[in-house]
N, C-alpha and C positions, 0 to 999 in steps of 0.2 A: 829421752826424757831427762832434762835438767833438775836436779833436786838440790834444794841448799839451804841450812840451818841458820837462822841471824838473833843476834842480840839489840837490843835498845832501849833506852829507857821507857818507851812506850809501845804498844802493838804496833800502830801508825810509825813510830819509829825506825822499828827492827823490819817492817815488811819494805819500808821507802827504802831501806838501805840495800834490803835484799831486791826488788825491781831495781836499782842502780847498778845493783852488781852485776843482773843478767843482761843488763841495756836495754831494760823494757819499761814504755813510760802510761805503758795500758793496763791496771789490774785486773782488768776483765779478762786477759790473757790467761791468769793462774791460777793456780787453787792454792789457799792461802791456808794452812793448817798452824791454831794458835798454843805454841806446846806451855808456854810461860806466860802470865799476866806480872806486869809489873807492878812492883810495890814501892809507895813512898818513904824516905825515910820518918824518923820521929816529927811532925806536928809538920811534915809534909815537904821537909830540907834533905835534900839529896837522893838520891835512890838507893834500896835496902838490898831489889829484888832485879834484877831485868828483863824485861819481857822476851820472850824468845818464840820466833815464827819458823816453821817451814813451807817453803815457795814451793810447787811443783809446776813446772813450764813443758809443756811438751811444745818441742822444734815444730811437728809438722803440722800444728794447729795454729800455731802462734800469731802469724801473721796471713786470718785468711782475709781480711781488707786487700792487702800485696797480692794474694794467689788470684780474688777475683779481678784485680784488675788486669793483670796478666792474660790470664784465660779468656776475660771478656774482648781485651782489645787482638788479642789471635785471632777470635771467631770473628768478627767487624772484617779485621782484615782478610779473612778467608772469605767473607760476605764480599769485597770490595766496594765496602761501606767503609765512607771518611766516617770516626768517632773517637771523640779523646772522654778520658772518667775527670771532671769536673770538680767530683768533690766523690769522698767517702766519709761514712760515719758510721764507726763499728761499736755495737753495744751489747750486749750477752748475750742475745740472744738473735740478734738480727743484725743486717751489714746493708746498708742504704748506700745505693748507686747512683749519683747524678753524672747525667750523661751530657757530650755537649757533641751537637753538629752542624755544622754553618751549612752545609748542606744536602745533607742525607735522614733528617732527623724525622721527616715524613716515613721514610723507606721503612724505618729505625723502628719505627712505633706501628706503621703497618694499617691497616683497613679497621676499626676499632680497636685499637691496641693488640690484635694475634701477631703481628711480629715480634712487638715488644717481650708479651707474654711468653712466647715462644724460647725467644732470646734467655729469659730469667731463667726458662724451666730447664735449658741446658747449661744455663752457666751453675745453679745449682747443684747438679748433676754431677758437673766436673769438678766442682770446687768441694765438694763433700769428699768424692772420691781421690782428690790430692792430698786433700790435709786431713779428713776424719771428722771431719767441725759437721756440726750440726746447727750449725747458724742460720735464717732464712734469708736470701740475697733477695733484696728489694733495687728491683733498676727503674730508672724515672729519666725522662726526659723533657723539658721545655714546659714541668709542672705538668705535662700530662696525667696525672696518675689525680691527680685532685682537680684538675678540669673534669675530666671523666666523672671523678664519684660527684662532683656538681652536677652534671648533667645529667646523669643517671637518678639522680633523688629528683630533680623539676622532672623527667622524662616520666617517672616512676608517678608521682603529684598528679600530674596528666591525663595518666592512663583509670588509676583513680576516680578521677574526673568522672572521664566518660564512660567507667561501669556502671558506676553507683547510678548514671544516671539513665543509658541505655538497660542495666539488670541484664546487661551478660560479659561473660568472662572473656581476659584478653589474654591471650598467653607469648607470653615473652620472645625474646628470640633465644638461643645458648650460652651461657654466660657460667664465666670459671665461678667456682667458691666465693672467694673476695666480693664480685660483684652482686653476686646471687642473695649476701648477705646483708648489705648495704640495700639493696631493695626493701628488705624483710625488715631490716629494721627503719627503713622510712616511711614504713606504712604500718609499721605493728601498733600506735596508735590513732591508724585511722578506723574509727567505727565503721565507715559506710563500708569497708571490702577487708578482704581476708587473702591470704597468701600462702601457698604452699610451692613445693619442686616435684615437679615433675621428670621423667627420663633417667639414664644412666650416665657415667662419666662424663664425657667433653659433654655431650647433648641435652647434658638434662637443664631443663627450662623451669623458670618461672612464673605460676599461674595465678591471676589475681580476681576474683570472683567478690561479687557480692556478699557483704553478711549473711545475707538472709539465703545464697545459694543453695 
């Protein structure tokens, strides 16, 4: 753990100066603790006061953008799956992974997205347990991840359909959290049908019945 005390005529000042001093250009990185507020001088010329921040940086969290893509591209190549990381965009609370593969990216994403999903839930795993970060790793590929939630909300519309108008209930196939919730909320104003989860863990389904069931 890096800690260090800065001056400047402004909070935004003394913390810029202090992320320059660590060589970090992410304040999401630190925790910024503000010990001074700066004061102006008379009728607002000069400074009276100087703002004074303290940085706390911990090393092994710092950079888990770097650790995930480390970790992700080991496991690809222990797959002997071709894949490079495309793009990262790390933000306080989540790290989005764009994936790229000219030719494995079917392999990559898997029979409705369970390799993908797979993939995320262990590079998670690893990257929590390297660095400590409690960050959620979102990995994507080929826009899949929003192809899917398209498809899933018409597929979800659909089913809908053909309740309301047969009057019996359709029940889903197994679908993680994410997706289970994105249904629920594509239909939580539709009046003809209603929607609850059924099952335990991986298994639990989705089941969409009539109002009036």
């Amino acid at each position: 753990m890096k800690v260090i005390e800065m001056e400047g005529k402004t909070v935004d000042d003394a913390t810029k100066k202090a992320l320059d001093e660590l060589g970090i250009s992410d304040a999401s990185k630190v925790t910024i603790e503000v010990l001074e507020q700066g004061k102006s001088g008379i009728f607002g010329f000069g400074v009276s006061k100087q703002a004074k921040v303290r940085v706390c940086y911990n090393e092994t969290t710092g950079d888990v953008g770097g650790a995930t893509s480390d970790i992700l591209l080991n496991i690809l190549k222990r797959m002997g799956l071709e894949g490079t990381v495309k793009d990262i965009k790390e933000g306080q609370e989540k790290v989005y992974v764009e994936l790229e593969s000219s030719r494995n990216s079917g392999l990559i994403i898997g029979r409705k997205g369970k390799t993908l999903e797979a993939l995320q839930f262990m590079v998670n795993l690893m990257v929590n347990q390297k660095t400590g970060s409690d960050k959620k790793i979102i990995l994507d590929i080929e826009d899949y991840r929003d192809k899917r939630e398209k498809a899933l909300k018409k597929m979800s519309r659909d089913i809908a359909h053909k309740v309301s108008k047969s009057g019996k209930p359709w029940t889903l196939e197994p679908m993680n959290p994410f997706e289970r919730r994105l249904i629920h909320l594509a239909l939580q104003n539709d009046n003809r049908v209603t929607t609850k989860s059924e099952g335990q863990g991986i298994y639990r389904k989705i089941k969409i019945m009539p109002s009036s069931h």
